[in-house]
Structure formats: structure tokens, C-alpha cells
Backbone bond lengths (Angstrom), bond angles and torsions (degrees), N, CA, C in turn:
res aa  C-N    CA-C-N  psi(-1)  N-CA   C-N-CA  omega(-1)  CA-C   N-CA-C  phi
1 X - - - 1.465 - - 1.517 110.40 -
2 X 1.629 105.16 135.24 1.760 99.92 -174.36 1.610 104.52 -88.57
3 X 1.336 112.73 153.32 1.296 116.78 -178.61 1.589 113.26 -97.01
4 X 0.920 129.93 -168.36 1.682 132.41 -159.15 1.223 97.10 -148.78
5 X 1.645 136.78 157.58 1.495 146.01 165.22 1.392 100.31 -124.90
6 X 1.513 133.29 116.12 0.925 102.88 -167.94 2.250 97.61 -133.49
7 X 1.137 97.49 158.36 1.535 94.97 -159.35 1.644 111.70 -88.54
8 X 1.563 109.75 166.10 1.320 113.09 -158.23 1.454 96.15 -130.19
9 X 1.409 121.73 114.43 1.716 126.21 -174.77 1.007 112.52 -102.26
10 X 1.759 118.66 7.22 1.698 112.83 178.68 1.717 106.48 89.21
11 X 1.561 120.65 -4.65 1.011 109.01 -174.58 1.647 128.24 -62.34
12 X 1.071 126.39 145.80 1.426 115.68 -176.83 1.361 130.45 -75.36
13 X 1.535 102.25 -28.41 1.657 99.23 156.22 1.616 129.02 -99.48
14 X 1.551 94.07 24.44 1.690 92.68 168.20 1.289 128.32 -66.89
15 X 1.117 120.79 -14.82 1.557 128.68 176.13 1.333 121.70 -95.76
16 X 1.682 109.02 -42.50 1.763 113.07 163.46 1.355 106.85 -58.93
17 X 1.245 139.69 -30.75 1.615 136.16 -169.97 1.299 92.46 -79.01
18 X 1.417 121.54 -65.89 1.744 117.66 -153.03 1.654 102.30 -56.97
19 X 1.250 117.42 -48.82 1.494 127.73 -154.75 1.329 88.77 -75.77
20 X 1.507 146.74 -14.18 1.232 135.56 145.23 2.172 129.04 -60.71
21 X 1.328 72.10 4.01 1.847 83.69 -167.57 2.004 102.12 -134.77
22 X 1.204 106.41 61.51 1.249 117.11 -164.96 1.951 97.98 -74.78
23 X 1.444 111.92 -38.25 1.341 133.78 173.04 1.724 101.58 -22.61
24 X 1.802 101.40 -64.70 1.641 113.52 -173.59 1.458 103.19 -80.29
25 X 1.003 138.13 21.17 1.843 130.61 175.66 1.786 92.55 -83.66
26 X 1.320 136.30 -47.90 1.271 97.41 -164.66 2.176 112.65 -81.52
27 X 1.292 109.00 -2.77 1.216 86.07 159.11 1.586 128.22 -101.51
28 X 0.884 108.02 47.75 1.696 127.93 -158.61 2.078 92.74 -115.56
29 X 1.059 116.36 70.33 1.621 111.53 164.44 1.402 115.80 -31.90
30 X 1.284 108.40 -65.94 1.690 112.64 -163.79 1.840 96.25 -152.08
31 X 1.624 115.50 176.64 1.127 124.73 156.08 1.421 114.39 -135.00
32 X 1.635 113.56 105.66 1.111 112.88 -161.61 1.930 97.74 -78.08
33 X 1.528 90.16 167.69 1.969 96.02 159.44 1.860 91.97 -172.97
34 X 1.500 78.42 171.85 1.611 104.43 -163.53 2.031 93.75 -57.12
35 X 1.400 114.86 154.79 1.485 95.78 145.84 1.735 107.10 -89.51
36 X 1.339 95.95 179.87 1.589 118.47 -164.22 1.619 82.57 -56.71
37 X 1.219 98.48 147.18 2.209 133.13 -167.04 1.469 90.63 -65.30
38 X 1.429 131.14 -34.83 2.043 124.30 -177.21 1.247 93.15 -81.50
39 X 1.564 125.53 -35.21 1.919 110.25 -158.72 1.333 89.00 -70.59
40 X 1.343 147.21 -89.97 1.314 160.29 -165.59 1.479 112.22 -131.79
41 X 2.433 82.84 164.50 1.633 80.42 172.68 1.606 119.62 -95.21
42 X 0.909 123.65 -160.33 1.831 118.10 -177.03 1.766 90.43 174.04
43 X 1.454 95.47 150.10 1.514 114.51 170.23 1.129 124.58 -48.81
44 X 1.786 132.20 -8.59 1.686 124.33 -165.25 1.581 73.28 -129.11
45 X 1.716 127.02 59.86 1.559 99.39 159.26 1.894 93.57 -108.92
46 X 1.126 130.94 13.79 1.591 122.74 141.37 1.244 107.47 -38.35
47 X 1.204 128.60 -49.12 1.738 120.18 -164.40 1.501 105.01 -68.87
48 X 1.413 118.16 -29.71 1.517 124.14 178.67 1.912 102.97 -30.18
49 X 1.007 113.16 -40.45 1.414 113.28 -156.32 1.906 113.97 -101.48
50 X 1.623 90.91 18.85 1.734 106.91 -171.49 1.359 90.95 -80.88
51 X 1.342 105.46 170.18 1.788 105.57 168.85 1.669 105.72 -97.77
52 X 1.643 113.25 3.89 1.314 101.52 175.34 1.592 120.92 -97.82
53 X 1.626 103.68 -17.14 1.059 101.77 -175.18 1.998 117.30 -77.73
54 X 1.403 96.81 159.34 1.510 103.13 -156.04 1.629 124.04 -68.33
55 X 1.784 111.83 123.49 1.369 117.07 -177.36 1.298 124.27 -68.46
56 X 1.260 113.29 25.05 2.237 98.48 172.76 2.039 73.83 -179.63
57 X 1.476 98.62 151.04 1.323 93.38 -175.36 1.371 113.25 -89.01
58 X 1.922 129.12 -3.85 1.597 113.68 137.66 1.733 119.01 -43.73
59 X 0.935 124.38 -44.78 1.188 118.06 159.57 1.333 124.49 -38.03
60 X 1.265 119.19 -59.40 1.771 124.82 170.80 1.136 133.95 -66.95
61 X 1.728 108.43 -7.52 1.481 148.21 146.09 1.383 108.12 -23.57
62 X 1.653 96.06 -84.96 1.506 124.36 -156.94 1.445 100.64 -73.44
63 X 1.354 116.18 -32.69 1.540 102.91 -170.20 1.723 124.02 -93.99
64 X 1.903 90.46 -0.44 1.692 101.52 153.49 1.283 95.84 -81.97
65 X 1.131 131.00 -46.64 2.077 104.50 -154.49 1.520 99.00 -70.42
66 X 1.697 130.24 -23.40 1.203 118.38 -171.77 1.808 103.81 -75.75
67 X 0.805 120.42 -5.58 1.515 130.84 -174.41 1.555 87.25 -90.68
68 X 1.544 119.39 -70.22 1.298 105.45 176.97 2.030 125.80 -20.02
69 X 1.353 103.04 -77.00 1.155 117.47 169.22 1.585 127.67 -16.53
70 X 1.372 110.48 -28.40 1.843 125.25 160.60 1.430 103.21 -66.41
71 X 1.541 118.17 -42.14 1.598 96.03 -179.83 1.499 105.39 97.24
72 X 1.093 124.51 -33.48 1.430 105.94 136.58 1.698 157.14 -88.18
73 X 1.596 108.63 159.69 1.323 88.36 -141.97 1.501 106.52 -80.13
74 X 1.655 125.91 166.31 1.680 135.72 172.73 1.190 97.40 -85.96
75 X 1.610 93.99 156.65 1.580 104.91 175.80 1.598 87.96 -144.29
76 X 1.275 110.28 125.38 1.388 116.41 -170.47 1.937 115.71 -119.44
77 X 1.353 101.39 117.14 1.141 107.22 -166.84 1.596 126.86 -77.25
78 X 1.552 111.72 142.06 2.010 82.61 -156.10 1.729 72.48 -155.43
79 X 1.294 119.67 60.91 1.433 134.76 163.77 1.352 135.29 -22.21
80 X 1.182 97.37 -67.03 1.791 126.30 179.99 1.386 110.37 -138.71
81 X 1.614 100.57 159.40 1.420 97.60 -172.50 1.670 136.76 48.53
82 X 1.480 93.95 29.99 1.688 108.05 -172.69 1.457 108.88 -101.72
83 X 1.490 127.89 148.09 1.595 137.30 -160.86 1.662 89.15 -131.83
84 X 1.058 111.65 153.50 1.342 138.56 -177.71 1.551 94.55 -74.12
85 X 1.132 123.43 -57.19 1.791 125.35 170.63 1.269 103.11 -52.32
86 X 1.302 152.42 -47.94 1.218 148.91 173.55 1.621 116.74 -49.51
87 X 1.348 108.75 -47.99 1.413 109.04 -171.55 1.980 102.31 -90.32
88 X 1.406 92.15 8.55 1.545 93.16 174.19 1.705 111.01 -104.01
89 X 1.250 96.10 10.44 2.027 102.23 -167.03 1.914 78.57 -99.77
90 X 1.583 102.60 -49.12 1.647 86.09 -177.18 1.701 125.86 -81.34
91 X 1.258 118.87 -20.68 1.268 99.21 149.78 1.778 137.90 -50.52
92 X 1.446 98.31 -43.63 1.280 104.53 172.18 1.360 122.72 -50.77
93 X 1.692 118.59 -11.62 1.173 117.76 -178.54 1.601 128.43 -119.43
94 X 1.968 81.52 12.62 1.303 96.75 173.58 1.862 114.76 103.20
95 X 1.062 114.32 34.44 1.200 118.84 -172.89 0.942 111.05 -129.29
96 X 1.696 129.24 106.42 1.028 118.34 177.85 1.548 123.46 -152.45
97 X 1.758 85.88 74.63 1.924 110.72 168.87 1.618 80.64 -148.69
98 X 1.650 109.09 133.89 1.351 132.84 154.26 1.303 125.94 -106.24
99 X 1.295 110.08 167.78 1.554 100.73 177.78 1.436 97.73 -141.26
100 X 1.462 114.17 82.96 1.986 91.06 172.86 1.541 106.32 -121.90
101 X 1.457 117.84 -156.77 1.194 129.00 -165.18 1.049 112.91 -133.03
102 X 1.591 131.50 11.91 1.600 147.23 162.63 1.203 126.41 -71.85
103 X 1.167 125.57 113.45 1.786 96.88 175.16 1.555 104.83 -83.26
104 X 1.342 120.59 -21.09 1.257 113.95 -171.86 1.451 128.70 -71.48
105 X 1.700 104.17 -29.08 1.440 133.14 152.50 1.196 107.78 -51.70
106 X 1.457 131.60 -50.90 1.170 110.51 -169.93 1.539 131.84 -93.83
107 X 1.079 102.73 -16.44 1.491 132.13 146.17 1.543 123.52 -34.95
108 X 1.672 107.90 -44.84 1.434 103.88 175.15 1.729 109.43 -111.33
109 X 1.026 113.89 2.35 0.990 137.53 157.36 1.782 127.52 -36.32
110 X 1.598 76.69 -74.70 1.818 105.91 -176.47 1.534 99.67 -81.66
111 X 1.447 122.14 -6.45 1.450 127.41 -169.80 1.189 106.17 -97.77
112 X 1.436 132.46 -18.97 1.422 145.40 -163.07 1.461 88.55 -89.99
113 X 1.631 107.62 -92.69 1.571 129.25 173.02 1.497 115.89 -84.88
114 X 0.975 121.19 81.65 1.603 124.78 163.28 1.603 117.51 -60.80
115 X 1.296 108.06 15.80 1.599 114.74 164.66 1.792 116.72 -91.02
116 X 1.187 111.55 -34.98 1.346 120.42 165.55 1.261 134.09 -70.77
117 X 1.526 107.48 136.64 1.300 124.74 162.29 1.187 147.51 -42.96
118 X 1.475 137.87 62.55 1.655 124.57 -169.56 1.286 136.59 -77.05
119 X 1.530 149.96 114.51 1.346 120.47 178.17 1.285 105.57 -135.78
120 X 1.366 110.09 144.60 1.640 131.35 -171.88 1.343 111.01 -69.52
121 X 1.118 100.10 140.73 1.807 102.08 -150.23 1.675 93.20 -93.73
122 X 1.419 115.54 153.72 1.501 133.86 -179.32 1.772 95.63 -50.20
123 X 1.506 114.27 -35.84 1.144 123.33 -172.37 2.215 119.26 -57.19
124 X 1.523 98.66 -11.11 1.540 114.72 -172.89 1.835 74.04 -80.61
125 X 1.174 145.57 -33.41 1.646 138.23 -157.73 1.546 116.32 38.12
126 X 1.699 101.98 44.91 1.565 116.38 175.21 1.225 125.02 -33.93
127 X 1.512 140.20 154.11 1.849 138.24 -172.46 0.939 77.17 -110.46
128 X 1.519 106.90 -165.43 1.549 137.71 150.63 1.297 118.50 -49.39
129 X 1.757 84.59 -50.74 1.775 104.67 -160.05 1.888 101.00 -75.48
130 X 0.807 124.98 -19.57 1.501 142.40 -179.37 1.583 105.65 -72.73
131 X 1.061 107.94 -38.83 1.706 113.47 -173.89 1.446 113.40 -86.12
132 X 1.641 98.16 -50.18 1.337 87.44 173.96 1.621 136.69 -103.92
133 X 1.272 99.06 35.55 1.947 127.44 -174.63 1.395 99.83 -105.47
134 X 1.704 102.67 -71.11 1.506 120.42 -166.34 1.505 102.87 -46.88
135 X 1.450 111.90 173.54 1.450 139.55 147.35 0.771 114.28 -92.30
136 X 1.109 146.35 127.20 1.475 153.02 168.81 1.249 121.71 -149.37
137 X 1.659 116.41 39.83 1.446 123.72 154.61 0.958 115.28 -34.24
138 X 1.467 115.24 -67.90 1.805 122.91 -166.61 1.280 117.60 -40.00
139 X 1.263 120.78 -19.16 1.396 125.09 -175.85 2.059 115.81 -90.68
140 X 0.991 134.91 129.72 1.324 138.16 164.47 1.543 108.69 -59.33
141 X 1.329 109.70 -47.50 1.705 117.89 -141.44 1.563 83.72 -139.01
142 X 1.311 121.80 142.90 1.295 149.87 176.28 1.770 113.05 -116.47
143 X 1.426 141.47 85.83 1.267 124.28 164.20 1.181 118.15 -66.80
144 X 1.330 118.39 107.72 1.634 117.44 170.15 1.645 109.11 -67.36
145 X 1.205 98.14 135.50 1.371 109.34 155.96 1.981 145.19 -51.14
146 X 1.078 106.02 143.47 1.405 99.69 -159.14 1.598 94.81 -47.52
147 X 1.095 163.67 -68.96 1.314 165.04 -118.92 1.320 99.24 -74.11
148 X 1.618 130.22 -23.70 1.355 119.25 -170.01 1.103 99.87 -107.89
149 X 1.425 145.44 40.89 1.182 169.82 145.71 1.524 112.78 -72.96
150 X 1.533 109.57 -64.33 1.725 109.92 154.95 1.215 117.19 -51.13
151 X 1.517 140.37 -10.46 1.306 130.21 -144.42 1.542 113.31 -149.85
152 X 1.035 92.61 65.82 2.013 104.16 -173.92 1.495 105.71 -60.02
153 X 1.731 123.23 -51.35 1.187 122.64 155.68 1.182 129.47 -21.25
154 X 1.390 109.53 -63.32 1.991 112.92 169.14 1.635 108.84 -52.35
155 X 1.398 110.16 -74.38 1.462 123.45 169.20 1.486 105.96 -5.75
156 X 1.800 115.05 -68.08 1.623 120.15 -166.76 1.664 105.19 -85.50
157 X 1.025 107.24 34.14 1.383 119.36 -163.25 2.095 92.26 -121.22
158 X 0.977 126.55 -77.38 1.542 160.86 -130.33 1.556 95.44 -71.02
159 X 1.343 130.70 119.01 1.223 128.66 -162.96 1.714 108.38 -54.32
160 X 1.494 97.94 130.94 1.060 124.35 161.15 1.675 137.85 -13.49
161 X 1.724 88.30 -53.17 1.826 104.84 -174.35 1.605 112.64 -67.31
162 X 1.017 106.31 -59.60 2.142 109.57 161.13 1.235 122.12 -43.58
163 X 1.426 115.22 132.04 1.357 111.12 179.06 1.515 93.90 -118.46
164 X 1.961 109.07 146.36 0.980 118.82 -134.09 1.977 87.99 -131.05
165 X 0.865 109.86 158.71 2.145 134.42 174.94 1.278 104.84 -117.95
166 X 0.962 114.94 140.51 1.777 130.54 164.03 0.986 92.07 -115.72
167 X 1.625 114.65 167.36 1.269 125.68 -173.60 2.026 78.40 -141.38
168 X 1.147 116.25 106.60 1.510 125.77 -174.76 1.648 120.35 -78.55
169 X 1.347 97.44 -57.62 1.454 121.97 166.06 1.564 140.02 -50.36
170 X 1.555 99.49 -23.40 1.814 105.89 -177.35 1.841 104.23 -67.58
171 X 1.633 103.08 144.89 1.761 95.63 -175.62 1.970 76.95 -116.93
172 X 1.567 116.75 52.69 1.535 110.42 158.35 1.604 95.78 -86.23
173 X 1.806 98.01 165.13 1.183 97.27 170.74 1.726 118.61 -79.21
174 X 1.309 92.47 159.67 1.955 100.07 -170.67 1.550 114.79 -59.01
175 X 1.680 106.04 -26.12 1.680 93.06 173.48 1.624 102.10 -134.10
176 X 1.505 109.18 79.01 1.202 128.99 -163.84 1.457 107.90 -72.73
177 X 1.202 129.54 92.71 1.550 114.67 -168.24 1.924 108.90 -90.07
178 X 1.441 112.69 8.31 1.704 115.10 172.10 1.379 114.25 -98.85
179 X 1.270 127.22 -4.15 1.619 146.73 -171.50 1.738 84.19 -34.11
180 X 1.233 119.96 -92.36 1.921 111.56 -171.28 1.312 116.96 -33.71
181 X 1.318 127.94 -33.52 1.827 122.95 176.93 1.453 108.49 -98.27
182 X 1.094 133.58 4.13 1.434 140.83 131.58 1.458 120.33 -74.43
183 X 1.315 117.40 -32.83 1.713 106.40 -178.03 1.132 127.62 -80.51
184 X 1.804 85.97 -49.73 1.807 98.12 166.98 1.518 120.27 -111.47
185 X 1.467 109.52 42.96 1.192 107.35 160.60 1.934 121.79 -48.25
186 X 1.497 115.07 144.71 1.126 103.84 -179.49 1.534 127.05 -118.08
187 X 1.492 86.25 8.59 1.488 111.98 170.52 1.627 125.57 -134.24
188 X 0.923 138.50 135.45 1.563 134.85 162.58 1.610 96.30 -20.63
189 X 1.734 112.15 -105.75 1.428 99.06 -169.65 1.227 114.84 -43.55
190 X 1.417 172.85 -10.25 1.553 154.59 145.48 1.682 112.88 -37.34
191 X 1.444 98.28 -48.20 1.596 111.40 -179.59 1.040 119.01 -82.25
192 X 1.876 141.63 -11.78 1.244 144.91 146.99 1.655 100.55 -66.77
193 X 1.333 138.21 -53.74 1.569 137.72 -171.98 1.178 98.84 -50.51
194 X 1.405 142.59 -48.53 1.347 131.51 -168.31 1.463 101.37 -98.40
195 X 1.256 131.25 -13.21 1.715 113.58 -176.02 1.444 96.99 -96.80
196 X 1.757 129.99 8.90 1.333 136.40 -175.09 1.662 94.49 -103.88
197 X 1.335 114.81 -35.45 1.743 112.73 -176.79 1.604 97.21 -68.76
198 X 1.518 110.34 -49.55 1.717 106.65 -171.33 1.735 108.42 -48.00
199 X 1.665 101.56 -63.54 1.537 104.71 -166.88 1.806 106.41 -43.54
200 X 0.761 121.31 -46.29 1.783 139.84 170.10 1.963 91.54 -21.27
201 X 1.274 88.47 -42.08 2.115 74.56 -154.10 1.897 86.63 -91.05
202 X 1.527 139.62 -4.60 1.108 124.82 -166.18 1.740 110.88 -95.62
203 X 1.111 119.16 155.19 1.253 118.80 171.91 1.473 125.07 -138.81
204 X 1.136 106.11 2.19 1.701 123.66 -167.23 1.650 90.42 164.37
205 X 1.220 104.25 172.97 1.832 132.04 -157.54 1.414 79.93 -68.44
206 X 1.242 122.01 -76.80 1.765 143.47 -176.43 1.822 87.08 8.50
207 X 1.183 97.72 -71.66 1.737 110.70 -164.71 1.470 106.92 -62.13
208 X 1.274 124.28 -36.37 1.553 109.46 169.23 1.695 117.13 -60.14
209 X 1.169 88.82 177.52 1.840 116.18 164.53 1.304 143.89 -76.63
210 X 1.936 91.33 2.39 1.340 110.07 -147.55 1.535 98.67 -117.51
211 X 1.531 117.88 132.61 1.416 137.09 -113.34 1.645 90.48 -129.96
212 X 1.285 110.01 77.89 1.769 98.86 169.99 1.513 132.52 -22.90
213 X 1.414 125.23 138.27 1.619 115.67 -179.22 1.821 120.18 -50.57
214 X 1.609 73.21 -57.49 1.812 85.82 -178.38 1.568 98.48 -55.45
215 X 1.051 149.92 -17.93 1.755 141.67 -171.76 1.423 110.67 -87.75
216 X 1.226 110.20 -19.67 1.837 106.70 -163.66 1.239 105.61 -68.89
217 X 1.140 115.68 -9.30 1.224 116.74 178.83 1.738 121.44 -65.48
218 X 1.252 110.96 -25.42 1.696 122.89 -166.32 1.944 93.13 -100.84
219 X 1.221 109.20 1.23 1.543 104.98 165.68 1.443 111.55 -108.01
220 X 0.848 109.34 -2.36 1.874 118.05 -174.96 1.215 117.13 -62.64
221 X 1.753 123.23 -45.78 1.325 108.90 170.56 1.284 131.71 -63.33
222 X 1.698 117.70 -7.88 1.493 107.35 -153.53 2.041 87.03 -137.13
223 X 1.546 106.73 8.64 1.469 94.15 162.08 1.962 120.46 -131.85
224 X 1.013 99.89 147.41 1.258 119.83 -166.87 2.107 101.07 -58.36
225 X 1.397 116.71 -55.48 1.098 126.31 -167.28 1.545 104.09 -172.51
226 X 1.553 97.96 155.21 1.896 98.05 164.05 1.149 112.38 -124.62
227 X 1.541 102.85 177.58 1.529 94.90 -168.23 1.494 89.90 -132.58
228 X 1.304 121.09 151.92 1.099 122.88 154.84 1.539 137.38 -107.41
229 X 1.134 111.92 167.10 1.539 109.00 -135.37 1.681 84.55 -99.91
């Protein structure tokens, strides 16, 4: 059975809903979320500017341990601009699946606590030639990039030893070349300018990244889990 990653926006009834749906917890891998907006940056800091997300980071405290309380585990994203002391405030609190884009981070990382989880964030925007050149022991989990979404061939291609994430669901385009001024946009208009260059190359789904239900099935042998966006 494939597992799911599924994301955390700070909403307030995300936890009264799920914990009503105990049925879907075992295909539930992880629930990723940003770390707190001073530790690092990460792809869901758009939500920074919600009125739900949390005002003082005791605040962002309490509303990880209430996430705790589901019993499944967080995976907390700490992208860019992440310190080894930072990802040591969230272990300390019991967290232990990351998602960054360091190898060097993760390297001392997995060297500290070799109990934890690391995986290289969609944000590395890995090739072929990247996967199968690089080293990338240090990593548990591999997010492939939207482009290997068009490309099941490559996918059943891509060494074996790495275990790999799709991201099924994104309707970006498949060879999105604005992905950084969309991720880390730091403003609304920055993040409309580049999600206005993407829409430009789409014309129908065909051109996205985005992975029909009935299809996931023909990615199953050669991926670990997906995540949704």
C-alpha cells in the first residue's frame, strides 16, 4: 500500500476533521509543515501571511504538539537557510523526518541522530543526470521533480538504491523553469509573476505534472510514496 505526505496550513480545523477520519491514518506517511518563518525558509511560507497561521513561535509550539496528539508522525520542512541548531530545536521536540536541500546539513544531521528521517526536497529540482552521478546516500527519500511525472520511462530507469516521492497532484507545468520565484517568492505579486510565466507554457492538464488517480498506479513499482501538494 502507497503512503501519502500530506500538508499542514495551520488550519484550525485540520485536526478536528482528520481525527474524525482515523480509517485514512494508516495511509497517511507523514504531515509535513513549514518550520517556524525565523528558523528557515521552505515552500509553504505563502501561508506566513494567513490570519491562521501562528503569532509568536510558542504559539507554533502548541499547535505542533496538538498535531502530535493524531499520532502521526511531522515532517518539518526547513529548505533554505537551515542551521544544524535549528533542526536541533525540532528534534528536541520530537520530530524526526526532515525535508531540506543540503547535503551538508544532512550529512551532519544523520551523523548527530541516526534515528531520523531525511529527504531532499523537490526544491534540489534533480535531472536524470543528477540522480544518477550524484551521491545521495545521506538522503532516505528523494522528491522527484515535476518533469518526471511526464516520464515514467526515466522514473523505471533511475537507480534502484534511493527511494523516491512524487508529488502527483501539482497542475505546475512539467518543465517549469520559475519553480524558485514561485517557491520562494517573498511577496504575493513575485509569486503571481512567476505562476503567470508557468500558466503561459500550459494548455490542458497533458502539460502539467499532475498525475491522474486511475494512473498512479504505473508509478507504484518504482516509487516509495507521494506527497501531496
Amino acid at each position: 500500500m502507497k503512503q501519502y505526505e500530506v500538508p499542514y496550513n495551520f488550519s484550525y480545523d485540520f485536526v478536528p476533521k482528520l481525527s474524525r477520519r482515523r480509517e485514512l491514518f494508516s495511509y497517511i506517511r507523514c504531515i509535513y509543515l513549514p518550520a517556524w518563518k525565523e528558523d528557515a525558509t521552505s515552500t509553504r511560507q505563502d501561508i506566513e501571511t494567513r490570519e491562521e497561521y501562528p503569532k509568536s513561535y510558542d504559539e507554533y509550539v502548541l499547535r505542533l504538539k496538538c498535531l502530535q496528539q493524531l499520532g502521526i508522525p511531522l515532517c518539518v520542512l526547513i529548505q533554505r537557510n537551515a542551521t544544524l541548531d535549528a533542526l536541533e530545536r525540532y528534534y528536541a521536540l520530537g520530530i524526526r523526518i526532515f525535508t531540506i536541500s543540503d547535503d551538508a546539513l544532512a550529512i551532519a544531521a544523520k551523523s548527530r541522530h541516526p534515528d531520523i528521517s531525511v529527504t531532499l526536497s523537490i526544491t534540489s529540482a534533480l535531472t536524470e543526470s543528477d540522480i544518477k552521478s550524484r551521491d545521495l546516500s545521506m538522503y532516505d527519500h528523494i522528491v522527484l521533480f515535476y518533469w518526471f511525472s511526464r516520464h515514467l520511462d526515466v522514473v523505471k530507469a533511475l537507480p534502484e538504491k534511493y527511494r523516491y516521492i512524487l508529488i502527483p497532484n501539482a497542475d505546475c507545468y512539467w518543465n517549469c523553469k520559475w519553480h524558485d520565484a514561485h517557491w520562494f517568492a517573498t511577496t504575493r505579486e513575485a509569486e503571481m509573476a512567476a505562476t503567470s510565466q508557468c500558466r503561459k507554457c500550459i494548455h490542458d492538464m497533458r502539460d502539467t505534472s499532475y498525475v491522474e488517480p486511475e494512473n498512479l498506479s504505473y508509478f507504484d513499482p518504482y516509487i516509495d510514496s507521494f506527497l501531496r501538494e
